[in-house]
N, C-alpha and C positions, 0 to 999 in steps of 0.2 A: 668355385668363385661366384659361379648364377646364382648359386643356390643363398649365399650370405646376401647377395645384393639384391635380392627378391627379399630377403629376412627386413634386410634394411629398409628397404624401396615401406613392405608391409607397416612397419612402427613407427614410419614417419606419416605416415597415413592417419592410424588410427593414433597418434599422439594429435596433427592437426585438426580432428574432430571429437577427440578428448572434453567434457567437458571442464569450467570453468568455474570454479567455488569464488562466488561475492560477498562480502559482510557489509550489511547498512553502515552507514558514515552519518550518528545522528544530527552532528555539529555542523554537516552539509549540506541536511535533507529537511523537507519542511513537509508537512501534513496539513492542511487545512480544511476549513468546513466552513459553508456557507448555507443559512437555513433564513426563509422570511418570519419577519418579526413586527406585528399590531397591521400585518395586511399591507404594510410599505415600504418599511426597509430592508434592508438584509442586513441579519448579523455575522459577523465573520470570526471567527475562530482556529484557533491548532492546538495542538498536543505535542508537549515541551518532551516528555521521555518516552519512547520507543527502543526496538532494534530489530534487525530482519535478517535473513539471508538469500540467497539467489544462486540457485546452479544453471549456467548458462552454457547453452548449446543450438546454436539456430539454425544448424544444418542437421541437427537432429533432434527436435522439437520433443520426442518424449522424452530426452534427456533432459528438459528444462523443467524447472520448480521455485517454487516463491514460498517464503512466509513470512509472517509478521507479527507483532506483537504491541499495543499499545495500553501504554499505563491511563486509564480513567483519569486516576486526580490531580493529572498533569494539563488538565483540560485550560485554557487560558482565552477568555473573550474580551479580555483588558476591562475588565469588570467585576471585582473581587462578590460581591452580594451575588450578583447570576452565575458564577463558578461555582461557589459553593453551592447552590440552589441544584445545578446542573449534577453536579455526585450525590446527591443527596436522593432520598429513595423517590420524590416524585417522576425522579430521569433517571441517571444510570445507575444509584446506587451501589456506588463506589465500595463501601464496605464490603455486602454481598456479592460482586461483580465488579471486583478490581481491573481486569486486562480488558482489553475487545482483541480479537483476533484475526486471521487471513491465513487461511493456506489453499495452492492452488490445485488446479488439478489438471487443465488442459492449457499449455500455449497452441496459439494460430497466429502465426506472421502473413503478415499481410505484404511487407515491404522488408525491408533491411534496417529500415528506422522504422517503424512500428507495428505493432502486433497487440493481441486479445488476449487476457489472461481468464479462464473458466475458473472459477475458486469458491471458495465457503468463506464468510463474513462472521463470525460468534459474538454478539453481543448483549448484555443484558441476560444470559443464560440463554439464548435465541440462535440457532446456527440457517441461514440462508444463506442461499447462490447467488452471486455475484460476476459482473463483470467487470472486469479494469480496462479500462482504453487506452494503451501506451503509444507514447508518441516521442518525438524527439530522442532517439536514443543512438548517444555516441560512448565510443571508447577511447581511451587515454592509453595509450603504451606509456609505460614511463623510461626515462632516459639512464636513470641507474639502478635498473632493477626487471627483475621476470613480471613485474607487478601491474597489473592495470589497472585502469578505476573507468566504472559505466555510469554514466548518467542517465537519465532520461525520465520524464513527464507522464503522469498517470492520473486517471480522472474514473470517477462513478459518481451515479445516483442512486440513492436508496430510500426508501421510505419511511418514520420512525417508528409508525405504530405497528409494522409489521417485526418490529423487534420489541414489542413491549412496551414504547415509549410513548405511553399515551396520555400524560398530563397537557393542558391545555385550559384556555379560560376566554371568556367571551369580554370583549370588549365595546367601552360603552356605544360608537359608534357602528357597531355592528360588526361582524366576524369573531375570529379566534386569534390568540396574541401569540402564538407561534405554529409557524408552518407545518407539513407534514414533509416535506422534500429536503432531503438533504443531500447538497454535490459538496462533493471530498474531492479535493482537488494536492497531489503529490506531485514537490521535486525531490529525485530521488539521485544519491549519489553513492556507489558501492566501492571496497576496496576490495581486491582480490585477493583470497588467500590462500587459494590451490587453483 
């Protein structure tokens, strides 16, 4: 009778540190990007189609993983002339270099709401290391179902031309008409599926 109740005691253990399969919720989640534009403004931007997944386990940090996936010509600056400019071979060249991509490699929690993700960025044919800043991150049980859903806020800077993206032009007051910095800025909502 020890011996079943130790069996039990054992797989209720390793079911509560089991990890958790999330799938992106794109109609939830927003991406955006923010780059300066003629030396003054900032332009702002997102990407209308993506999708991702997430194995979540924060008591067991190398059980956790990320990726992601985002469609180029879904690019949207509310500006139909600079969207198309932007897929176009001077930027992303959409054609040749449809997706940009994410997968991660290291979590580091810092807190219980947020943590560091170490990952690869693929863009433009270009793969570099990246870090995501997560912050704000809660979970939903839901009321009729095994099912939960995770939220939480993500944020990087990266650079363009260290991905290729090095069209640019001088403008007549002096400087360049678009910046080299660009912050991506993610809300991000998952639905669980294991």
């Amino acid at each position: 009778m020890q011996h079943l109740e130790n069996m039990i005691d054992l797989n209720q253990a390793s079911m509560s540190t089991r990890s958790k399969q999330f799938q992106l919720n794109p109609g939830k989640s927003k991406i955006e990007f923010k780059v300066r534009h003629m030396m003054l403004s900032r332009v702002t931007g997102h990407f209308r189609e993506f999708e991702g997944s997430l194995s979540w386990n924060p008591e067991v940090p190398t059980e956790c993983s990320a990726s992601a996936t985002i469609q180029v010509k879904s690019i949207d600056t509310k500006d139909t002339s600079r969207d198309r400019h932007l897929i176009g071979p001077d930027f992303f060249d959409a054609l040749k270099y449809p997706s940009i991509s994410f997968s991660s490699h290291h979590f580091l929690f810092e807190t219980k709401t947020s943590f560091h993700v170490d990952g690869e960025l693929t863009m433009h044919g270009v793969k570099k290391p990246v870090i995501l800043h997560c912050t704000e991150v809660r979970i939903t049980e839901s009321q009729t179902s095994w099912k939960s859903k995770l939220c939480l806020k993500a944020s990087t800077q990266i650079r363009r031309k260290d991905f290729g993206l090095r069209w640019n032009t001088t403008i007549e007051a002096g400087g360049i008409m678009v910046g080299d910095d660009i912050e991506i800025r993610f809300e991000l909502e998952f639905d669980q599926t294991g």
